[in-house]
ROLO-318005 format. One record per residue (C-alpha): x negated, y, z. Coordinates in Angstrom, 3 decimals, decimal comma, padded with zeros to 6 digits. Each point is the difference from the previous one (the first is absolute). Layout:
BEGIN
+----------+----------+----------+
:       c1 :       c2 :       c3 :
+----------+----------+----------+
:        X :        Y :        Z :
...
+----------+----------+----------+
***
This chain:
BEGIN
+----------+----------+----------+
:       c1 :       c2 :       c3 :
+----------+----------+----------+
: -101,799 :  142,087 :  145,620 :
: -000,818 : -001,715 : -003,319 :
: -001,318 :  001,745 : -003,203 :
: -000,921 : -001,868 : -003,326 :
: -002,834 :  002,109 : -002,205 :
: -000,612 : -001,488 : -003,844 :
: -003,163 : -001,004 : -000,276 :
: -002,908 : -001,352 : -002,486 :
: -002,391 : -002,578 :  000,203 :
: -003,018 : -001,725 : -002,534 :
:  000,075 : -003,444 : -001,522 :
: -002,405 : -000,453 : -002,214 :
: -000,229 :  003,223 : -002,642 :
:  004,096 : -000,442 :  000,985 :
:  002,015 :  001,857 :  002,681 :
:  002,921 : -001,308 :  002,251 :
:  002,952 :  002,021 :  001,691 :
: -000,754 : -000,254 :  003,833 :
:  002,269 :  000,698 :  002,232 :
: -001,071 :  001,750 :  003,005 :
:  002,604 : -000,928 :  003,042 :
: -000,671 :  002,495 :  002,844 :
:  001,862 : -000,932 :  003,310 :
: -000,198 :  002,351 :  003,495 :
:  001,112 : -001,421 :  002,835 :
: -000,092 :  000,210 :  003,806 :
: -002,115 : -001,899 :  001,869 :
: -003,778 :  000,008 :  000,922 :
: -001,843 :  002,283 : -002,367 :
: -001,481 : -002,719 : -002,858 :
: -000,859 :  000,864 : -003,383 :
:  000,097 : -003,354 : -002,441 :
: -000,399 : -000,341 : -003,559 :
:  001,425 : -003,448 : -001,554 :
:  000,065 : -001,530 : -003,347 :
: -003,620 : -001,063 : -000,789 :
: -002,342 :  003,229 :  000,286 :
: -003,113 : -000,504 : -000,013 :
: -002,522 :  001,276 :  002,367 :
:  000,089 :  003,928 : -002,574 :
:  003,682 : -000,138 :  000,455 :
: -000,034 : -000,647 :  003,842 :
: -002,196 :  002,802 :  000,460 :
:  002,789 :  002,227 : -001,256 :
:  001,438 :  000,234 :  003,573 :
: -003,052 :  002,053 :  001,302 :
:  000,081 :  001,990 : -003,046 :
:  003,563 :  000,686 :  000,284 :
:  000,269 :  000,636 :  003,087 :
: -002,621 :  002,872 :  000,025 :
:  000,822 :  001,562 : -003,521 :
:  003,713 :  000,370 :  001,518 :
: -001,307 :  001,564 :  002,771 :
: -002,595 :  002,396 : -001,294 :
:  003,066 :  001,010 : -002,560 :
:  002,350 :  001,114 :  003,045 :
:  002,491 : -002,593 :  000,100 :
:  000,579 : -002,177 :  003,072 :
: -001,236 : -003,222 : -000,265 :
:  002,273 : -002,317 :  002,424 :
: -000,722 : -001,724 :  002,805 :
:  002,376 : -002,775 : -001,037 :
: -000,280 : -003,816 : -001,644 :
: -000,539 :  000,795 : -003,602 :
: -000,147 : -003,043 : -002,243 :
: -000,390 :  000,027 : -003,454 :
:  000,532 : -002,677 : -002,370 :
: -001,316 : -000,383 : -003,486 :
:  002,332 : -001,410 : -002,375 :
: -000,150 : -002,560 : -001,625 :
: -001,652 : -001,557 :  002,703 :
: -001,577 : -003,008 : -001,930 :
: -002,571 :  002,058 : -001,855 :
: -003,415 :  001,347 :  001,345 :
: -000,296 :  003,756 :  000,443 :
: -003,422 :  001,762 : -000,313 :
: -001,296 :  003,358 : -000,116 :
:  000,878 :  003,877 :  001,928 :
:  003,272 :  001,033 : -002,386 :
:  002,481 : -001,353 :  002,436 :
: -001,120 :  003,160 :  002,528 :
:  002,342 :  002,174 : -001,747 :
:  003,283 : -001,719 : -000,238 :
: -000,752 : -001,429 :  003,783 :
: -000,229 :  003,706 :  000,674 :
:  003,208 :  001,058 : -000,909 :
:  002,001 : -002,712 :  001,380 :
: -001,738 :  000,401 :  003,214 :
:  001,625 :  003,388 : -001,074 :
:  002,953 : -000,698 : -001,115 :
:  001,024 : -002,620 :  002,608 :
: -000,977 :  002,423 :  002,584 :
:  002,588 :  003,452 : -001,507 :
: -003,130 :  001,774 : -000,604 :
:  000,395 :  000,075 : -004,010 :
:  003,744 : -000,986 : -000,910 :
:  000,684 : -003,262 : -002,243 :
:  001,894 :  001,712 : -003,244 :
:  000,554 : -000,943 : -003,419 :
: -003,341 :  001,266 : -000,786 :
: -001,744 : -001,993 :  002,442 :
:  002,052 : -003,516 : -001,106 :
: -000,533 :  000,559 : -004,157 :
: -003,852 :  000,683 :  001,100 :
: -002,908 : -002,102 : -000,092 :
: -003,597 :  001,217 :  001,913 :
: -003,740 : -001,629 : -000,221 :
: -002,778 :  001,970 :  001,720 :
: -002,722 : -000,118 :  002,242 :
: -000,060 :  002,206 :  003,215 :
: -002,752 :  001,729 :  001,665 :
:  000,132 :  000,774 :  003,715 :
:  000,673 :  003,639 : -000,744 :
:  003,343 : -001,053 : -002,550 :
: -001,766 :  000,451 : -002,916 :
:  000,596 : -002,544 : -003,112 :
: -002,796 : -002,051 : -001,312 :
:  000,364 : -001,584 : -003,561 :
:  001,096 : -003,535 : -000,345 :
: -000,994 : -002,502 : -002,756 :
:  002,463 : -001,230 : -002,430 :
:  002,409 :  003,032 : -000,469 :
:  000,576 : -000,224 : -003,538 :
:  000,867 : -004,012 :  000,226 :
:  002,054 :  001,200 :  003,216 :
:  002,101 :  002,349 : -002,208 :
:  000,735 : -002,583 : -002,649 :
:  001,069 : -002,382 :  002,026 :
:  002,392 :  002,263 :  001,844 :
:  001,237 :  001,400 : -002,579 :
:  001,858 : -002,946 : -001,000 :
:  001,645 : -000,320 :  003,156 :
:  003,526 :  001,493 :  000,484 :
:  000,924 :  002,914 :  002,175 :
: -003,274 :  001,112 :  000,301 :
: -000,565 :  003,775 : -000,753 :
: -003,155 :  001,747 :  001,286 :
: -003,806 : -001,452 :  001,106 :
: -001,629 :  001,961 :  002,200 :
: -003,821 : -000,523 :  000,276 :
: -002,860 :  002,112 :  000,206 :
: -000,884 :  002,528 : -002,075 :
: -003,547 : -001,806 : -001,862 :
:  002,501 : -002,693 : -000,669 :
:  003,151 :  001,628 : -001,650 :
: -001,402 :  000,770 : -003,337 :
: -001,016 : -003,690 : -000,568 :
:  003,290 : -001,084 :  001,484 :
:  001,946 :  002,773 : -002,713 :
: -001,271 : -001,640 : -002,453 :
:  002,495 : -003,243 :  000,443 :
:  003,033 :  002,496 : -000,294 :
:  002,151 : -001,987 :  001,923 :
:  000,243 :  001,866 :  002,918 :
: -000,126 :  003,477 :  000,789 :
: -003,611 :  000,295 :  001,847 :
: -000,448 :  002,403 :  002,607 :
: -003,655 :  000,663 :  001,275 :
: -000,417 :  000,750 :  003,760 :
: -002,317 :  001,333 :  001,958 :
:  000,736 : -000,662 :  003,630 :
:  002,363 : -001,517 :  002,263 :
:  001,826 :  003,592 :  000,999 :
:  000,288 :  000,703 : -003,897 :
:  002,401 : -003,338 : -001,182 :
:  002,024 :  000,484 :  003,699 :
:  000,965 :  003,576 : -000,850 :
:  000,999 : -001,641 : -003,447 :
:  002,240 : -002,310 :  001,504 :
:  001,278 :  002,720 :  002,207 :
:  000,840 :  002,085 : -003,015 :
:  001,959 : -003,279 : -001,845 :
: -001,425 :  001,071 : -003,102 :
: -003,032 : -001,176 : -001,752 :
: -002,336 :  002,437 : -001,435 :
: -000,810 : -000,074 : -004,024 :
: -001,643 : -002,704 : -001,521 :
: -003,608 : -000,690 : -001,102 :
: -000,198 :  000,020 : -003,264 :
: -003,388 : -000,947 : -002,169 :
: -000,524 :  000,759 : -003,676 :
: -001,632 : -003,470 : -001,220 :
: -000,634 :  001,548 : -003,022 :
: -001,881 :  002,272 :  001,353 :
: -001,985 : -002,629 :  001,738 :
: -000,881 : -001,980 : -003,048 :
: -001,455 :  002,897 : -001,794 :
: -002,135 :  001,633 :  002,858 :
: -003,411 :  000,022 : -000,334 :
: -002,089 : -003,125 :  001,369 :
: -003,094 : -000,708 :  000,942 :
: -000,224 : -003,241 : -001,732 :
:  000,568 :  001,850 : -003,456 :
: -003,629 :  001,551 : -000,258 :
: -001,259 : -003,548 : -000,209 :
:  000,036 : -000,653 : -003,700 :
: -001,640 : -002,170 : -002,469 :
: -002,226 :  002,776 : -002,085 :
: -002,289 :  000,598 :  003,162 :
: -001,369 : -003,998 : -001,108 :
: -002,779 :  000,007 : -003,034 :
: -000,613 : -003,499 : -001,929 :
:  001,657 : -003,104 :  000,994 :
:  002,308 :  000,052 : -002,727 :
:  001,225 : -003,834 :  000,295 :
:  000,616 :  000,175 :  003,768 :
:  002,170 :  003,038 : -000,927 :
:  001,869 : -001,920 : -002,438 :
:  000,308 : -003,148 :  002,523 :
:  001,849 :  002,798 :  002,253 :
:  001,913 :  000,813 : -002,235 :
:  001,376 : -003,097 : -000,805 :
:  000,244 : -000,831 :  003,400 :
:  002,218 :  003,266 :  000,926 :
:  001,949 : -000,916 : -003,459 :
:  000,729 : -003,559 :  000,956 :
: -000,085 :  000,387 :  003,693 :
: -002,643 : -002,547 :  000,131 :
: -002,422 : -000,462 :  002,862 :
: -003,841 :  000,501 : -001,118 :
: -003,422 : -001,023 :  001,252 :
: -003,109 :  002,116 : -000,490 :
: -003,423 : -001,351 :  000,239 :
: -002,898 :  001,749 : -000,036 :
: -003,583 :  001,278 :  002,017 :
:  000,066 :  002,384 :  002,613 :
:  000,982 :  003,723 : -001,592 :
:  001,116 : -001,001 : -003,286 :
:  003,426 :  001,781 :  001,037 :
:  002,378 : -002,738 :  000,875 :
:  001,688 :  002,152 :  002,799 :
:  000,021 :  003,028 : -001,965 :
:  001,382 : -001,619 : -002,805 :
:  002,779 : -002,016 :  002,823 :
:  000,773 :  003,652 :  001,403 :
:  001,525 :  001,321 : -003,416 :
:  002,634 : -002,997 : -000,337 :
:  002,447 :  001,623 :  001,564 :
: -000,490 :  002,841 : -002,071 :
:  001,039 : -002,036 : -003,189 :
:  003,208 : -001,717 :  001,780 :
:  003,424 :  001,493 : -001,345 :
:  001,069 :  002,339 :  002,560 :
:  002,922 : -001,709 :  002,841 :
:  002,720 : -000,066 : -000,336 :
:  002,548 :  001,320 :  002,713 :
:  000,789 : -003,710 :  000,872 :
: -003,152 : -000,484 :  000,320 :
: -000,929 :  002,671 :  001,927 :
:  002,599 : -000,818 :  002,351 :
: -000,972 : -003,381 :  000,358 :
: -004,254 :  001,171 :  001,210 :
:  000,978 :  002,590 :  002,249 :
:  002,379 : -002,451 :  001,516 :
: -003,532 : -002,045 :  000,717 :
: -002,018 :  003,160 :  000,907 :
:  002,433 :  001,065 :  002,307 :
:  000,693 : -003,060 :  001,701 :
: -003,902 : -000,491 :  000,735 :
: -000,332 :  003,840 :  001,203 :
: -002,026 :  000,629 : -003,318 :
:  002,401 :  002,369 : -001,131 :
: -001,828 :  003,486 : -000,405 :
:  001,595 :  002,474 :  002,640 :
:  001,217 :  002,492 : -002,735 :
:  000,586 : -001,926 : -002,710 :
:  003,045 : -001,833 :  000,284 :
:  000,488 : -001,969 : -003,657 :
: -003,262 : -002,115 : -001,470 :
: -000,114 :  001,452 : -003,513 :
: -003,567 : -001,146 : -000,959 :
: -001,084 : -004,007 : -000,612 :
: -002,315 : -000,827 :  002,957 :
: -003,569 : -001,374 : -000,080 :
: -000,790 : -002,440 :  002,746 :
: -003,759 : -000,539 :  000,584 :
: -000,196 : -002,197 :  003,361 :
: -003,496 : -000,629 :  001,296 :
: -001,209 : -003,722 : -000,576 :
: -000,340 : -001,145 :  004,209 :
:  003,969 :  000,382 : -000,199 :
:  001,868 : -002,306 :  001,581 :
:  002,811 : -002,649 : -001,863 :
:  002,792 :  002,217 :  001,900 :
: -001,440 :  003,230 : -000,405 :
:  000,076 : -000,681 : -003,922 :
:  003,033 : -002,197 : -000,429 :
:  002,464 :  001,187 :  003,258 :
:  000,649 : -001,623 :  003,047 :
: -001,139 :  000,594 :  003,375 :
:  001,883 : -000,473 :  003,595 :
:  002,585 :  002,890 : -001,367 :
: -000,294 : -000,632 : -003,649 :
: -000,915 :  002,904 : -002,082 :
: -000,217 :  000,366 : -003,444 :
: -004,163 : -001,100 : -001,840 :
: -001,656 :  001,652 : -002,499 :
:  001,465 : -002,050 : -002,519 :
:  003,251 :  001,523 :  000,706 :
: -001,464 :  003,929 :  000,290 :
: -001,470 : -000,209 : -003,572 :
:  003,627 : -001,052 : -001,182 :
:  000,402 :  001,599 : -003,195 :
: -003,504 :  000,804 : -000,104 :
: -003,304 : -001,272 : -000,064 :
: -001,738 : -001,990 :  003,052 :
: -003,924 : -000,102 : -000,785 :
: -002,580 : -002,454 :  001,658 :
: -003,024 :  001,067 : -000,450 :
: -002,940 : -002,712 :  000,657 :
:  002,729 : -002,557 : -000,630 :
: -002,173 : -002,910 :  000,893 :
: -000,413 :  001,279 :  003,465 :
:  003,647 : -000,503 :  001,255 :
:  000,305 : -002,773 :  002,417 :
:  001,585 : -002,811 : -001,655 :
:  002,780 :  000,313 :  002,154 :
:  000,942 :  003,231 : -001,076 :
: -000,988 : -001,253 : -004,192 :
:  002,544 : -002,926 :  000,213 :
:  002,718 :  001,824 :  001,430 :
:  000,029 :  002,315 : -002,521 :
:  001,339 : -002,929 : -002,261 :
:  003,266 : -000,054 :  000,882 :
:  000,922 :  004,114 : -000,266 :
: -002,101 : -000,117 : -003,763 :
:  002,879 : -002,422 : -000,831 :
:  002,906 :  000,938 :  001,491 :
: -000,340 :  003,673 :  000,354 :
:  001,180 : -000,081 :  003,517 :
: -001,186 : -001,306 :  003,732 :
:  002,178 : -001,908 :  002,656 :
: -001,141 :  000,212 :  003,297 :
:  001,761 : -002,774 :  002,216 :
:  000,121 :  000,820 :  003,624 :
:  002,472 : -001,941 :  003,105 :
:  002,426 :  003,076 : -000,278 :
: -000,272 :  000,989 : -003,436 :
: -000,843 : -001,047 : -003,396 :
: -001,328 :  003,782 : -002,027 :
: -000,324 :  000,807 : -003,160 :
: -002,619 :  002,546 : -001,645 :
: -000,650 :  000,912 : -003,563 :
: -003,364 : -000,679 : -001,624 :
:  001,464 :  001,616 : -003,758 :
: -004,447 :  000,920 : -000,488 :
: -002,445 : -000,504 : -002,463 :
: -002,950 : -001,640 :  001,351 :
: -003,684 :  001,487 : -000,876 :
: -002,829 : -001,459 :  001,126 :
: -003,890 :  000,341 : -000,526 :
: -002,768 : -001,701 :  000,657 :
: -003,759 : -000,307 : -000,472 :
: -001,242 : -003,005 : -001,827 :
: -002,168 : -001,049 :  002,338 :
: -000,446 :  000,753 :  003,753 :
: -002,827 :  002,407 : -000,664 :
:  002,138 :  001,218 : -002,878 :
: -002,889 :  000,054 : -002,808 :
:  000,791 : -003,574 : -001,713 :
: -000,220 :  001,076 : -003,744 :
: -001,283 :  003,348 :  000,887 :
: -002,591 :  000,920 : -003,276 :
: -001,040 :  003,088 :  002,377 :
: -000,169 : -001,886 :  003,628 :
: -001,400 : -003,733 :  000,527 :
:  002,129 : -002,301 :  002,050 :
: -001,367 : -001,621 :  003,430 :
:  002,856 : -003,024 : -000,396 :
: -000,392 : -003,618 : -000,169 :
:  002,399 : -001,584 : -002,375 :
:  001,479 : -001,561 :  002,951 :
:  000,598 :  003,443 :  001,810 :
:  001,770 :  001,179 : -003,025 :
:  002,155 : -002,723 : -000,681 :
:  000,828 : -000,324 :  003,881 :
:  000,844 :  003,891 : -000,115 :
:  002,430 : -000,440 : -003,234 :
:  001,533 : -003,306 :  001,939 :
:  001,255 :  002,411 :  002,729 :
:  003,016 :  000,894 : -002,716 :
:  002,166 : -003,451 : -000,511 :
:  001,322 : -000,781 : -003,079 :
:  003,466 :  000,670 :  000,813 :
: -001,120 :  003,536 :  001,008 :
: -001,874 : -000,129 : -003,258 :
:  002,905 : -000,850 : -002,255 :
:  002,592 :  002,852 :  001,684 :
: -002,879 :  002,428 : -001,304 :
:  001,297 :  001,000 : -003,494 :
: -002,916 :  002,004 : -001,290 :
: -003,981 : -000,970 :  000,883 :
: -001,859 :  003,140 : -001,143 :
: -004,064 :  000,798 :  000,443 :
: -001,210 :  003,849 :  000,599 :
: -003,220 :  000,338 : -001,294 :
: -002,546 :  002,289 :  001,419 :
:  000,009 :  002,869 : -002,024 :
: -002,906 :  001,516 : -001,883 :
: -001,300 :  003,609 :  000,211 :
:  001,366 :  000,615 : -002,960 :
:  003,469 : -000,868 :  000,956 :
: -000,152 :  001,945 :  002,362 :
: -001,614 :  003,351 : -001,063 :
:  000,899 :  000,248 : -003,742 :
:  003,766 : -002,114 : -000,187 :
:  002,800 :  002,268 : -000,368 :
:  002,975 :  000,860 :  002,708 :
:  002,199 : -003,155 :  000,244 :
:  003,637 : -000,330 : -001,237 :
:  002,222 :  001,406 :  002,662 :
:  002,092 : -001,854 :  002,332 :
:  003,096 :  001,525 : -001,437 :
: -000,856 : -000,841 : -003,303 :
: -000,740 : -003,422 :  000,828 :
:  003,532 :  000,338 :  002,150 :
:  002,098 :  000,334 : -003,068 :
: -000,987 : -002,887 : -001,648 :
:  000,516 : -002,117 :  003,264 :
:  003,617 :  001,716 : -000,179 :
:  000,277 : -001,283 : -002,836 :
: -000,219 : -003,214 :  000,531 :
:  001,709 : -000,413 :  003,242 :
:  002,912 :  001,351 : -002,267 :
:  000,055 : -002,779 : -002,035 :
: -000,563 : -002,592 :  002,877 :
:  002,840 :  001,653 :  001,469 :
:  002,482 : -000,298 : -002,779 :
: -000,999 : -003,785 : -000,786 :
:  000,605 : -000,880 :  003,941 :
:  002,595 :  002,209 :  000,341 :
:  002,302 : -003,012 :  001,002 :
: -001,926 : -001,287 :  002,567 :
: -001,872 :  000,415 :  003,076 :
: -003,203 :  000,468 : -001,889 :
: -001,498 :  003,110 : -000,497 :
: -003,790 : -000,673 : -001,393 :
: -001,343 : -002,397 : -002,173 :
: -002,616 : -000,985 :  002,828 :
:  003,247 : -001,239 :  001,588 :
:  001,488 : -002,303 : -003,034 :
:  001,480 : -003,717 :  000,995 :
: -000,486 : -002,999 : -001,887 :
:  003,396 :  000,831 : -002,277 :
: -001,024 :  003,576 : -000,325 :
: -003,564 : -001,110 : -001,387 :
:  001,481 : -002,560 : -002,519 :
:  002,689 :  003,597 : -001,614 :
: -002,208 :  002,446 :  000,277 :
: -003,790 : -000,914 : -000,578 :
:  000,007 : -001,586 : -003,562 :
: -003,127 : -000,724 : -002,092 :
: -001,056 :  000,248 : -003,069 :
: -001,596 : -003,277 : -001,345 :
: -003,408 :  000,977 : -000,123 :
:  000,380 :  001,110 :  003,729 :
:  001,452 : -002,952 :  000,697 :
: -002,770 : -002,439 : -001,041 :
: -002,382 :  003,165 :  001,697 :
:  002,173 : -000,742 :  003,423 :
: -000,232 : -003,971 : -000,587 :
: -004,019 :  000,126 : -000,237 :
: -000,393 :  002,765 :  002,897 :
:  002,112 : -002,447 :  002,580 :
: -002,334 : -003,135 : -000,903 :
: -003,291 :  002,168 : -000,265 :
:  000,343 :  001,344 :  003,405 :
:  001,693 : -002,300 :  001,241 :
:  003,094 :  002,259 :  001,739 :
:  002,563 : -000,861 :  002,367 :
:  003,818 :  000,832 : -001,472 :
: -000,148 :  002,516 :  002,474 :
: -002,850 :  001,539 : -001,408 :
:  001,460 : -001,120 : -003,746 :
:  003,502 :  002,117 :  000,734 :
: -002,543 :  002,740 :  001,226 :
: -001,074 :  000,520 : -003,478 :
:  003,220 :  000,099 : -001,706 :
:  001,782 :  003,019 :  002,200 :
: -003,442 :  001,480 : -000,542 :
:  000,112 :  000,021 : -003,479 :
:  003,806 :  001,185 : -000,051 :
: -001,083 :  002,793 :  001,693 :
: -003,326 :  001,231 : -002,411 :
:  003,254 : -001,059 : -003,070 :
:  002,007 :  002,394 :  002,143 :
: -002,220 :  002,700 : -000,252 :
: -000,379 : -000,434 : -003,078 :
:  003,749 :  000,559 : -000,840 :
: -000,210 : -004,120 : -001,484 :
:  002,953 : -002,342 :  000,257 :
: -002,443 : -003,229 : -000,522 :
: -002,958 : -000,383 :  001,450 :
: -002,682 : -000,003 : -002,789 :
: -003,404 : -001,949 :  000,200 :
: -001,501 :  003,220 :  000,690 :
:  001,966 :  000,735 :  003,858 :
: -000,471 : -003,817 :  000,527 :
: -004,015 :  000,501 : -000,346 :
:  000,283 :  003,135 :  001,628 :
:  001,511 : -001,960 :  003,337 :
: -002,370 : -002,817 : -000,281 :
: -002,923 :  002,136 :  000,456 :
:  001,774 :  001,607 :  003,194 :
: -000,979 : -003,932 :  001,394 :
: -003,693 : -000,282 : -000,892 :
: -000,648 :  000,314 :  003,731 :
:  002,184 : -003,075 :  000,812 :
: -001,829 : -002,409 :  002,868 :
: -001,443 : -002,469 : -002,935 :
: -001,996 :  002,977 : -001,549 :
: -001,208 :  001,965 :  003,042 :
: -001,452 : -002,693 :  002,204 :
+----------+----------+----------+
***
């Protein structure tokens, strides 16, 4: 007897229909899975065979092969347990093959008692399937159906065990539904939203720098000694970003999922993430990649904020690769069977100490450094790095004062609106286009939309020669200033914004070494 079960499989942050061909046959009891598993997917058969038989069916003592279709791609992973399950089932009478079963699709994960185990990748699973014709119901289990709901292409059905989805097919009739209330999900209390900007006294300009850099969607570097609050300061970006969108939402939990980062009961990403990797990771563990490529950092803090802290201390492996995502705002990992694609839509923050005992400057602290240790320290960033960096910023150590007698800080939801603001206004000038930030402006876009006024024009002319910047460095400046114009509700970018942006450079390679 042959049964066919609809099945799902991973590409990427994409999903695949599989088709999983169950065959039963006489012969010398065999049990072979084709199609390229891999070594997870091969281990199915013991799986199966003892969650069918802990359940009560009859497992047969028969040739069962199964065949995963198409049979060109690799397979990884446990979710092919479940619809090898109930083919075995099927193929064998023991559950019958109805319209229910044919218009359904299953993913899951089976213990050796029949229970379900979640699965990575449901909510890409359910968009992709729901696009495909004749298909009516997913069943999965249950920790996985409210992220799978979400897609509203199918109807999603969370199971439990094995026993539970046979009786189902028994009956012909699916039960209801899941259904979540996004909504709801956006506006339930976080975690992340007790982090605000008032808890930080002083440090007024870095403020500002943040600001600009959530208004323009700029990436930012903060230099400074040892507990002048440059990871405070980092933590409360996110708090300052315009809220996601549903698209965008969509698009992150699609990443968190896929990489089993997904939180078990929250099913949607509503909040901009903060990335803080350690600085002894690896080039793959911060870009993607691997034997079975999975998704970096630079692709978790999409639509947020990834910050490395003691930026100097990367390997330059993992500094230089970060080149290519700062420019394209995606990563392409190239392997013999498949060429993936991840987004890397983040803002970059980084911080470092001026020094390597961090005191270089320091009125309070004298530095141990050579010149030469300094300057060799500095070197570790190359000027390509250098130039993707819009906005160089120092954090001062703050005095006593600052700290005991300044008032409570501007909160992050005041600073929020006027970041709103702006991205309004970005939004309506690139509302043609694939642009969504002035940080992300092309040549053509800079020409249209960041004009000068001739005293900041002769300002810009004298700033390129004086420190002596690279046009990458020189375009830099411009979207910088249309953002600190766009804040300031200003069509044309007044000598005022232009100075503004310069200063945001003072810490350029030719002045800090």
């Amino acid at each position: 007897m042959l049964a066919i079960i609809n099945s799902c499989a991973l590409m990427g942050i994409d999903a695949y229909l599989v088709k999983v061909e169950v065959d039963v046959s006489g012969g010398l009891p065999a049990f072979d899975i084709v199609g390229l598993p891999d070594a997870s997917v091969k281990e199915s058969k013991e799986r199966v065979r003892a969650a069918l038989r802990n359940s009560g069916f009859e497992f047969p003592l028969s040739r069962i092969t199964v065949n995963l279709a198409p049979a060109d791609i690799r397979k990884e992973g446990p979710l092919f347990d479940l619809p090898i399950a109930m083919g075995i089932l099927a193929a064998t009478g023991q559950v019958p093959f109805n319209d229910l079963l044919s218009g359904a699709v299953m993913v899951g994960e089976l213990s050796l008692e029949g229970l379900l185990r979640t699965v990575p990748g449901s909510l890409a699973m359910a968009q992709c399937l729901g696009r495909v014709d004749g298909l009516v119901d997913f069943f999965l289990p249950e920790d996985n159906s409210g992220e799978a709901a979400i897609a509203r292409g199918l109807a999603c059905h969370g199971i439990a065990n094995l026993n539970q989805l046979a009786d189902i097919l028994r009956r012909g009739t699916a039960p209801s539904p899941v259904v979540v209330d996004i909504d709801a999900l956006f506006s339930a209390p976080h975690d992340e939203d007790k982090i605000d900007f008032s808890d930080v006294r002083g440090q007024e300009g870095v403020k500002r720098a943040l600001e600009i850099a959530a208004a323009g969607g700029h990436n930012i570097l903060m230099l400074g000694p040892p507990g002048s609050g440059k990871t405070m300061l980092a933590r409360r970006l996110p708090s300052i970003l315009p809220p996601l969108t549903l698209e965008e939402s969509l698009e992150l939990t699609k990443v968190y999922s896929v990489s089993g980062l997904l939180p078990k009961k929250q099913p949607l990403m509503t909040r901009r993430p903060f990335r803080a990797p350690h600085h002894g990771a690896s080039a793959a563990s911060i870009i993607g990649g691997g034997s079975n490529p999975r998704p970096g950092e630079v692709s978790l803090a999409s639509q947020g904020v990834l910050f490395l802290d003691e930026f100097p201390e990367f390997s330059k492996e993992v500094l230089e690769s970060l080149r290519q995502p700062l420019e394209d705002r995606l990563v392409t990992i190239s392997r013999v069977y498949a060429r993936l694609t991840y987004p890397a839509q983040f803002q970059l923050t980084a911080a470092l100490n001026p020094c390597p005992c961090g005191y270089y400057g320091d009125k309070s602290r004298r530095c141990t450094c050579s010149p030469q240790m300094v300057k060799r320290y500095l070197h570790k960033i190359s000027g390509p790095l250098w130039d993707r960096i819009d906005i160089h910023i120092e954090v001062p150590r703050l005095a006593y004062e600052d700290l005991s007698l300044s008032p409570k800080g501007e909160s992050s939801a005041r600073i929020r609106e006027r970041v709103v603001a702006a991205r309004r206004i970005q939004q309506k000038r690139f509302s043609d286009g694939p642009t969504w930030c002035n940080a992300l402006m092309s040549r053509r876009e800079l020409e249209n939309c960041c004009i000068l006024e001739p005293q900041a024009q002769k300002l810009l002319e004298g700033a390129y020669q004086r420190l002596q910047m690279s046009a990458r460095a020189h375009d830099r400046i411009l979207k910088l200033s249309r953002t600190i114009a766009d804040l300031d509700g200003a069509e044309i970018i007044s000598l005022t914004h232009l100075a503004e942006a310069i200063q945001y450079r003072s810490l350029d390679r030719n002045e800090m070494v």
